[in-house]
C-alpha atoms as an extended CHARMM CRD file, in Angstrom:
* protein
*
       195  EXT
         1         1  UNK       CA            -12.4250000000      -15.9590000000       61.4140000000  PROA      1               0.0000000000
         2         2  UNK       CA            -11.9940000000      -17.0660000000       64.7000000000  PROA      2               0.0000000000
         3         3  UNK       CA             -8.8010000000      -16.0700000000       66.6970000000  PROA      3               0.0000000000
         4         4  UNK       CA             -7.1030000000      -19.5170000000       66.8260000000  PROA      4               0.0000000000
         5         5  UNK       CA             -7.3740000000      -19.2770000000       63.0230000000  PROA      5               0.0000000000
         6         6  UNK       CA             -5.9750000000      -15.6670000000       62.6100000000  PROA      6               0.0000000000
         7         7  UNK       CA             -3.2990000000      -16.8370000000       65.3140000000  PROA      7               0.0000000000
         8         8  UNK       CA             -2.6530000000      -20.0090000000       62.7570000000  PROA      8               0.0000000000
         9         9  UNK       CA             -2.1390000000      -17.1210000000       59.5730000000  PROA      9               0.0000000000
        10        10  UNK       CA              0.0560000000      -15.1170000000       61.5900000000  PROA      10              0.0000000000
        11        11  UNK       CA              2.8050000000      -17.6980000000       62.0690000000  PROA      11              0.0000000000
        12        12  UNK       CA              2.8590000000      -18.7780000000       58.7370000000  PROA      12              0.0000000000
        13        13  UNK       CA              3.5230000000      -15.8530000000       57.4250000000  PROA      13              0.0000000000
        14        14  UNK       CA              6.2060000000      -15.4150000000       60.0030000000  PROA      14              0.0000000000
        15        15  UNK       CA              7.6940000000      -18.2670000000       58.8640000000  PROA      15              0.0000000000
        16        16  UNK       CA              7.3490000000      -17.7080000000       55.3740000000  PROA      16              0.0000000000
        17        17  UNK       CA              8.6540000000      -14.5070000000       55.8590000000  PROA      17              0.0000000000
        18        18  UNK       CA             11.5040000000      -15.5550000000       57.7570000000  PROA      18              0.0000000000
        19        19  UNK       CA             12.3540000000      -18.5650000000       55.0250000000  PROA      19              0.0000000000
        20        20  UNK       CA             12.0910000000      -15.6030000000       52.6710000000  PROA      20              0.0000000000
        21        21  UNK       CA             14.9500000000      -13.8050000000       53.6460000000  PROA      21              0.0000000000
        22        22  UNK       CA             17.0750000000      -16.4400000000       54.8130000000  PROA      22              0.0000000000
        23        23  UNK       CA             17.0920000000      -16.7740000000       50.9290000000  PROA      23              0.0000000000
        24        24  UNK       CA             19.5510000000      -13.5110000000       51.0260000000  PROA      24              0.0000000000
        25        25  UNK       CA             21.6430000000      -14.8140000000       53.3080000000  PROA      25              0.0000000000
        26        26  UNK       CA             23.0010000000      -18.1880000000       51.2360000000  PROA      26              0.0000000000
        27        27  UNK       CA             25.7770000000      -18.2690000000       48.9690000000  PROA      27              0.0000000000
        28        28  UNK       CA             24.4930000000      -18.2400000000       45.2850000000  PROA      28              0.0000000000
        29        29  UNK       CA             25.1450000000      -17.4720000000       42.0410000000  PROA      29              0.0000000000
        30        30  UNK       CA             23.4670000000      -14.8150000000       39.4040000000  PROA      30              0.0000000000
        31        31  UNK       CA             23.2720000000      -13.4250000000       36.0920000000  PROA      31              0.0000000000
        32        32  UNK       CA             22.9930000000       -9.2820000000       34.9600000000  PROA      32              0.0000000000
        33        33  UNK       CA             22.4340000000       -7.9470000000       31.9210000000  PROA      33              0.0000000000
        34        34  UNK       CA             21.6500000000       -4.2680000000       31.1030000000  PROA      34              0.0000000000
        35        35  UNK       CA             22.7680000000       -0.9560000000       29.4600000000  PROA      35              0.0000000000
        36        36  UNK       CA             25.7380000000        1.1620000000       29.8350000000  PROA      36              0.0000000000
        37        37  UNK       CA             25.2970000000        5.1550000000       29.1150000000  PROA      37              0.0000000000
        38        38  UNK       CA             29.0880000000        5.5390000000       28.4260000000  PROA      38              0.0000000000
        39        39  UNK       CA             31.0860000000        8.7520000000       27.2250000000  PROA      39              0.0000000000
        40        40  UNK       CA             34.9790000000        9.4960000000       27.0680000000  PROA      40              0.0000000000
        41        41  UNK       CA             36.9750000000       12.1150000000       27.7870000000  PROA      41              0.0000000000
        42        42  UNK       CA             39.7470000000       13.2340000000       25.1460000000  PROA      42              0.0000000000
        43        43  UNK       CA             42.6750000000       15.8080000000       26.0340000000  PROA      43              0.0000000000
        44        44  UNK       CA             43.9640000000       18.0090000000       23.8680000000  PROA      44              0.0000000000
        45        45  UNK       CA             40.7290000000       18.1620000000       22.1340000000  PROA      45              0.0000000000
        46        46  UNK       CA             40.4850000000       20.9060000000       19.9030000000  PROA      46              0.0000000000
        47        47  UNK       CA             38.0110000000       19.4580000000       17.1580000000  PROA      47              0.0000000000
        48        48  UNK       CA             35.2390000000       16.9810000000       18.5580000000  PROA      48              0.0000000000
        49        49  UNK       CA             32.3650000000       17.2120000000       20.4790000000  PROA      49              0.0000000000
        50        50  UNK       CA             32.2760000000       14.3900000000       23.0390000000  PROA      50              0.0000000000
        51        51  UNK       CA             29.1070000000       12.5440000000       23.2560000000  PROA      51              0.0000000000
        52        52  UNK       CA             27.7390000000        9.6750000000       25.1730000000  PROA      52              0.0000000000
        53        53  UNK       CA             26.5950000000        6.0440000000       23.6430000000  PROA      53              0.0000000000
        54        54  UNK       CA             24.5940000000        3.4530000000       24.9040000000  PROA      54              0.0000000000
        55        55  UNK       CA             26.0490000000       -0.2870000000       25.0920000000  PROA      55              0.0000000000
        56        56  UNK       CA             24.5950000000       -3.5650000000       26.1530000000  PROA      56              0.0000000000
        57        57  UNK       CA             26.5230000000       -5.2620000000       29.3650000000  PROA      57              0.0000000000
        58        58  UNK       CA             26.4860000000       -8.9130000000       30.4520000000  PROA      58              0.0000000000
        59        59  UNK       CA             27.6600000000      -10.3220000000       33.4770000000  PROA      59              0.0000000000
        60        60  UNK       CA             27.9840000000      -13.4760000000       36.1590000000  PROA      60              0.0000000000
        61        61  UNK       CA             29.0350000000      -13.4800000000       39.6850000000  PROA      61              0.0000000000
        62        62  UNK       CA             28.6250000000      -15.6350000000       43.0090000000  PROA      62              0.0000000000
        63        63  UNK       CA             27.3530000000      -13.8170000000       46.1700000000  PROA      63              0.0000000000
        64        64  UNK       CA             28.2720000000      -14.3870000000       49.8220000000  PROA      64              0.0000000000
        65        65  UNK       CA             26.8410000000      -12.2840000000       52.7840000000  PROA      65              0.0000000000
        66        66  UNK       CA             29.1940000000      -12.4460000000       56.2960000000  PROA      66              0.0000000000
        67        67  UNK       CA             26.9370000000      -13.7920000000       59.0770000000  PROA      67              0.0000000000
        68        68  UNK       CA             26.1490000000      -10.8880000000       60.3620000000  PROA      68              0.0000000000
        69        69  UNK       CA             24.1890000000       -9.6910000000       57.2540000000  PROA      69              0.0000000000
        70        70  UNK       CA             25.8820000000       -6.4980000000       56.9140000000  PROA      70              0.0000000000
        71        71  UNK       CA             28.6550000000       -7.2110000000       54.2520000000  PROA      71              0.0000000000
        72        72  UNK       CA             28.5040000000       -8.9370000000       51.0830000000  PROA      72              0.0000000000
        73        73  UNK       CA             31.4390000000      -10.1080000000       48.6680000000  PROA      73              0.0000000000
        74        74  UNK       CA             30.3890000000      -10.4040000000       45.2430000000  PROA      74              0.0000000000
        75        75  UNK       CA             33.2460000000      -11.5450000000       42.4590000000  PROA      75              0.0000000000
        76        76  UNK       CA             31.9850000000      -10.7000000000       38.9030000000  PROA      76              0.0000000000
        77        77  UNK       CA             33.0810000000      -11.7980000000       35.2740000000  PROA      77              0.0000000000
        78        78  UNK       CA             31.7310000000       -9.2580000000       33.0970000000  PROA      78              0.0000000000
        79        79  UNK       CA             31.5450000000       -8.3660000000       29.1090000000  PROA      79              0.0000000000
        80        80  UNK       CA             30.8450000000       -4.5140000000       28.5000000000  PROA      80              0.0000000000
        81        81  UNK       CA             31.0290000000       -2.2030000000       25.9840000000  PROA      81              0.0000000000
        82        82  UNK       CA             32.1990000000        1.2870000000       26.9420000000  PROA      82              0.0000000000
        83        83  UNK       CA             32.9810000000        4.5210000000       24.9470000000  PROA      83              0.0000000000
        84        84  UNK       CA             31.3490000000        7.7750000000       23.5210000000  PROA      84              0.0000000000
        85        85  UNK       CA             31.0710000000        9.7450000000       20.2050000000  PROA      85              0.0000000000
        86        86  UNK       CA             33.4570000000       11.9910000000       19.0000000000  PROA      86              0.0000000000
        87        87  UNK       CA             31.5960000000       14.2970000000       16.9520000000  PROA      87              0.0000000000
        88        88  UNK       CA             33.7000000000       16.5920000000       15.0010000000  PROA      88              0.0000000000
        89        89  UNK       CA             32.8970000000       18.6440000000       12.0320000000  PROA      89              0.0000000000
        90        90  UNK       CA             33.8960000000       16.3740000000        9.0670000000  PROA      90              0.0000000000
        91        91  UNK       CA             34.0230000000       13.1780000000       11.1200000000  PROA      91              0.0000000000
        92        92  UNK       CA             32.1870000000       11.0970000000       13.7880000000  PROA      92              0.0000000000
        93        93  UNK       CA             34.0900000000        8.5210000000       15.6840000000  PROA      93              0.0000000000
        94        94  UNK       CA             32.0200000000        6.0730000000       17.4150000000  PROA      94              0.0000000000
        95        95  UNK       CA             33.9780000000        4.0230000000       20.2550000000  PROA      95              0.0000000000
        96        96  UNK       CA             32.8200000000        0.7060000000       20.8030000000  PROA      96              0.0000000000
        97        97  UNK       CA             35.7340000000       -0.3580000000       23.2750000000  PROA      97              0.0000000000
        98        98  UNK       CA             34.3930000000       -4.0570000000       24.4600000000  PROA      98              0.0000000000
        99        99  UNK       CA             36.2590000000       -5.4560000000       27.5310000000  PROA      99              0.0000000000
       100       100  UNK       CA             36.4420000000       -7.9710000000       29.6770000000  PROA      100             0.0000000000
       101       101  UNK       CA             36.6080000000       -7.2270000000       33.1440000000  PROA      101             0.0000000000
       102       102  UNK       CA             37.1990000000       -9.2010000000       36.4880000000  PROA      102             0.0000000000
       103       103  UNK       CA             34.9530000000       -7.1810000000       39.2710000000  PROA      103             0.0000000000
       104       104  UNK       CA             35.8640000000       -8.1930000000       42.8550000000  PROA      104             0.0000000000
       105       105  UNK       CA             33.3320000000       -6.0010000000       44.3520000000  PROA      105             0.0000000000
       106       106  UNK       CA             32.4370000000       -5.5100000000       48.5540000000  PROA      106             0.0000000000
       107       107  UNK       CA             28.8900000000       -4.1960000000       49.6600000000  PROA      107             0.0000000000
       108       108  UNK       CA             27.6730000000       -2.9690000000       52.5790000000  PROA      108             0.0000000000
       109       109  UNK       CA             23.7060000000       -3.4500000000       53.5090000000  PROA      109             0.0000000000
       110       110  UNK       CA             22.4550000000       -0.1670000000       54.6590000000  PROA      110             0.0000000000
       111       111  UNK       CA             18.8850000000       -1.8020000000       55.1870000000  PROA      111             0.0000000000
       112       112  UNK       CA             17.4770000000       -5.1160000000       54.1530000000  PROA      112             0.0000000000
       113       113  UNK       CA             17.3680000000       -5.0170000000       49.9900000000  PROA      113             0.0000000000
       114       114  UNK       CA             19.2470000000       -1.8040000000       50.0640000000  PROA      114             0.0000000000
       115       115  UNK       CA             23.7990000000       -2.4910000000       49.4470000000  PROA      115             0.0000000000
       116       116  UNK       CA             26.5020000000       -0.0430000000       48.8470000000  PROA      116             0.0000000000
       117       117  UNK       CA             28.8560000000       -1.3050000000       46.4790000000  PROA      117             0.0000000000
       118       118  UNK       CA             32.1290000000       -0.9830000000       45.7620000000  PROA      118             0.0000000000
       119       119  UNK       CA             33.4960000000       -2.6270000000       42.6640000000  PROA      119             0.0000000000
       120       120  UNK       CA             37.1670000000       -2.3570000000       41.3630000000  PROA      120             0.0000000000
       121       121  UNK       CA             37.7650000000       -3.3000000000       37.6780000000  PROA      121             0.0000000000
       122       122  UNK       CA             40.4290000000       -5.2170000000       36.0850000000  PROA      122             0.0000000000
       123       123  UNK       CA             39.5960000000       -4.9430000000       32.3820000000  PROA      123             0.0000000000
       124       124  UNK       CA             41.1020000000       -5.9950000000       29.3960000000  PROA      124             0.0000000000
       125       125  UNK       CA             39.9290000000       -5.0800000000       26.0370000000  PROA      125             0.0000000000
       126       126  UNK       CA             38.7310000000       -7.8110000000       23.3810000000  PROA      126             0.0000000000
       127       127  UNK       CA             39.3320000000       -6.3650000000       19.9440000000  PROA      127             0.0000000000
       128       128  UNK       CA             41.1930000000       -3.6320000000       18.2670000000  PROA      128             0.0000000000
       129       129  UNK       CA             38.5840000000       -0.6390000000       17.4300000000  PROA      129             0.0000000000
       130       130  UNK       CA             39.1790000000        1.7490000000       14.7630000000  PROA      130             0.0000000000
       131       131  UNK       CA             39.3650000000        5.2760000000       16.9940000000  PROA      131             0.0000000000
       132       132  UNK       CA             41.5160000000        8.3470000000       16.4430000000  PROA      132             0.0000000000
       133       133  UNK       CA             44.5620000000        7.0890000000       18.5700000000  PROA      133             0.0000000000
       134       134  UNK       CA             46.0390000000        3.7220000000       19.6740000000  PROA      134             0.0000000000
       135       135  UNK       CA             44.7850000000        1.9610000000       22.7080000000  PROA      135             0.0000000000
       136       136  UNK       CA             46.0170000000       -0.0730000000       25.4020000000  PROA      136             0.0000000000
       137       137  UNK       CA             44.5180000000       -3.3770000000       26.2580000000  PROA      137             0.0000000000
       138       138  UNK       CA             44.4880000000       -2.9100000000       29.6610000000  PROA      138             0.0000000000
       139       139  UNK       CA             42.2800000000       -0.9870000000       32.4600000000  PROA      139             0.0000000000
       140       140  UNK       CA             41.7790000000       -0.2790000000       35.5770000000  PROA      140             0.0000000000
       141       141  UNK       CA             38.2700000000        1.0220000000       36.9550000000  PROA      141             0.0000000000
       142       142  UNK       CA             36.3190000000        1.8070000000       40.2070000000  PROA      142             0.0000000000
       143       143  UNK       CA             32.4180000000        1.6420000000       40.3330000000  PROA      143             0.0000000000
       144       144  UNK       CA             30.2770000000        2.5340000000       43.2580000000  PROA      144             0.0000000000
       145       145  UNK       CA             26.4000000000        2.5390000000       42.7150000000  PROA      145             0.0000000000
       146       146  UNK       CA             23.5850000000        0.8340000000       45.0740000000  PROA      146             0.0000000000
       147       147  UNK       CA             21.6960000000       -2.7660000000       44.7970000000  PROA      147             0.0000000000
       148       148  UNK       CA             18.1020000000       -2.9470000000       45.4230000000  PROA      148             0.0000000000
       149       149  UNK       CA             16.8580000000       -6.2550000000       46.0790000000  PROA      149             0.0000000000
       150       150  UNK       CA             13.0960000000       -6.9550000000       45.2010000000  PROA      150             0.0000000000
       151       151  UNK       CA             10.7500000000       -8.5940000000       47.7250000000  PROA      151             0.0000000000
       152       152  UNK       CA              7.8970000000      -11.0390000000       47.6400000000  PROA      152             0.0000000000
       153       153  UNK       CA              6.8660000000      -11.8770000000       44.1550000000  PROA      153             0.0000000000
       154       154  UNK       CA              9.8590000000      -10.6390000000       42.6680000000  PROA      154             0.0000000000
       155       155  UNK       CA             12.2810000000      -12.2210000000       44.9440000000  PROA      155             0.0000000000
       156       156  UNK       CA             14.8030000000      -13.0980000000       42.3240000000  PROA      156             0.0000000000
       157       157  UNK       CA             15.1160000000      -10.3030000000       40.9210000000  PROA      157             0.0000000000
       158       158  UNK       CA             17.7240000000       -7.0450000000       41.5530000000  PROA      158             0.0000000000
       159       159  UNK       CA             18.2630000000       -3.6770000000       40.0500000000  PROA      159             0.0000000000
       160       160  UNK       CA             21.9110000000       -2.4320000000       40.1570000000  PROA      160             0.0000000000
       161       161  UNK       CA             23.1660000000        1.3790000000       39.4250000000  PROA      161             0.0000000000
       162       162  UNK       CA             26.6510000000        1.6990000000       39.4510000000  PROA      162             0.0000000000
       163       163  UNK       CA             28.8890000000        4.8220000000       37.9510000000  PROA      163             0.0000000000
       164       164  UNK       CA             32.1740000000        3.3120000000       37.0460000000  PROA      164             0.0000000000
       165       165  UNK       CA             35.5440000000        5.6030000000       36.7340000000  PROA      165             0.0000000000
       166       166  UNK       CA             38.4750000000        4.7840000000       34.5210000000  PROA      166             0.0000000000
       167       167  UNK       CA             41.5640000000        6.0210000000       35.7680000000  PROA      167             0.0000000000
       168       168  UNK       CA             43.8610000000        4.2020000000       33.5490000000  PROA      168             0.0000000000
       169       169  UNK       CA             44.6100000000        5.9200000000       30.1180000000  PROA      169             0.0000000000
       170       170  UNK       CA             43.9350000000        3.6680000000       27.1630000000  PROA      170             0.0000000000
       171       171  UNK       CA             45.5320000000        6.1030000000       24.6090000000  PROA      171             0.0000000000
       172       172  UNK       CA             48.9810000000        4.5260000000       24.2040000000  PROA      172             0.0000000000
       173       173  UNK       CA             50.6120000000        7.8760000000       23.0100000000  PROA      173             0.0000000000
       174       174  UNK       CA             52.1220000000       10.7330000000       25.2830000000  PROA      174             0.0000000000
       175       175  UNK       CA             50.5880000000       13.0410000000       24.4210000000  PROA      175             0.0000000000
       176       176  UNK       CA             47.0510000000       12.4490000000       24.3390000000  PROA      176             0.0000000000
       177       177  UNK       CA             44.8710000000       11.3020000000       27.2230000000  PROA      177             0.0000000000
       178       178  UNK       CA             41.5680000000        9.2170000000       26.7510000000  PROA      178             0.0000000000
       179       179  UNK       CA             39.6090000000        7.9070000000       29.5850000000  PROA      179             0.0000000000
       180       180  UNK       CA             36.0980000000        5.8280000000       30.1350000000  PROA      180             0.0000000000
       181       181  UNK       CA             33.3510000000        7.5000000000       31.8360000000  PROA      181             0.0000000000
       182       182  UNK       CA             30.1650000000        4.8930000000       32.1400000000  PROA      182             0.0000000000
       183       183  UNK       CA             26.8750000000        4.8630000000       33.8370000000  PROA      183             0.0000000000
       184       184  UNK       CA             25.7790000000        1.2610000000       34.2550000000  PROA      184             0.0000000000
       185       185  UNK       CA             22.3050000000        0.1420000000       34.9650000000  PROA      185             0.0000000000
       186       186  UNK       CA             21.8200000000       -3.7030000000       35.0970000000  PROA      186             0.0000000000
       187       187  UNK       CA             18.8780000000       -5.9900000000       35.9790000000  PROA      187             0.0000000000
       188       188  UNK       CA             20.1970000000       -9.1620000000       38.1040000000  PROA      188             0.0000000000
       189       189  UNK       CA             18.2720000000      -12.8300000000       38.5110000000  PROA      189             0.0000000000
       190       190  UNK       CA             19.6080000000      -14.5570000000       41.2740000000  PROA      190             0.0000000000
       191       191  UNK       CA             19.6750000000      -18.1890000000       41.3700000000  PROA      191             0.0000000000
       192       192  UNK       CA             18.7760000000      -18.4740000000       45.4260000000  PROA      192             0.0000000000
       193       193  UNK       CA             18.7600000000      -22.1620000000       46.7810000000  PROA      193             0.0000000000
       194       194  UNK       CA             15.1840000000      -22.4130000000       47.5750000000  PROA      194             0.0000000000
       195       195  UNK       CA             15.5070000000      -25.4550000000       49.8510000000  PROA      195             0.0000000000
């Protein structure tokens, strides 16, 4: 191969690089879907043993990146199912608590396909489980977690951790306290304008 021929490969991959991660850059929209490894926390407890459960979560959102690359706003609409085992002696309470949640969250790109998220949760839940005291319908939440964006091949593609923290009480009594506790791992296509 000559040099005006390696000289010829070089720039296209430039460019095809460069077209490559403009993709990033653009507005777009994307789906997630993955698994939440949720427990609760129950005060007084006297009688169960708290365990965690895994639950499916689903999710859309529209992406924008500032100009200067570094910060990302990313609303979400997501449907989740949070809450853990109560194991007790005689009895085993399983919590499936689905919600509905509105996630404004903010990011903050350490390195190209590496974010920092932050993701406040507005949730509201769906149904009326059977669990061992009454629940309020709604929550508030905070996540923060990382986003790794693939490369090449896998372009479209993003894995998302996130540990999310409930700080509202959904036990409706006074005297007992139950919170959501949930580790959520999510796989994310994103529908990039490719021209």
């Amino acid at each position: 191969m000559n040099l005006r021929h390696k000289l010829l490969l070089f720039f296209a991959f430039l460019t095809f690089g460069a077209s490559a991660q403009t993709l990033y850059l653009k507005p777009h929209f994307g789906v997630k879907a993955g698994l939440n490894i949720a427990r609760s926390t129950y005060s007084p407890n006297f009688i169960y043993n708290l365990k965690r459960q895994s639950h499916p979560n689903l999710g859309v959102f529209f992406r924008y990146r500032t100009p200067d690359r570094k910060w990302v706003f990313q609303p979400e609409v997501q449907l989740s199912v949070r809450g853990g085992t109560f194991k007790g002696e005689f009895q085993v309470v399983r919590n499936n608590f689905n919600y509905g949640s509105f996630v404004p969250t903010v990011g903050y790109t350490i390195t190209e396909g590496l974010t920092l998220e932050v993701a406040p949760e507005i949730s509201y839940l769906l149904h009326n489980p059977n669990t061992i005291v009454p629940l309020r319908k709604n929550e508030f939440s905070l996540g923060s977690g990382l986003r790794f964006d693939f490369m090449d091949m896998a372009e479209d593609f993003s894995l998302n951790l996130r540990y999310i923290h409930g700080f509202t009480n959904i036990s409706s009594t006074s005297t007992e306290s139950l919170y959501n506790r949930t580790l959520q791992v999510s796989v994310i296509y994103n529908f990039y304008k490719k021209k």
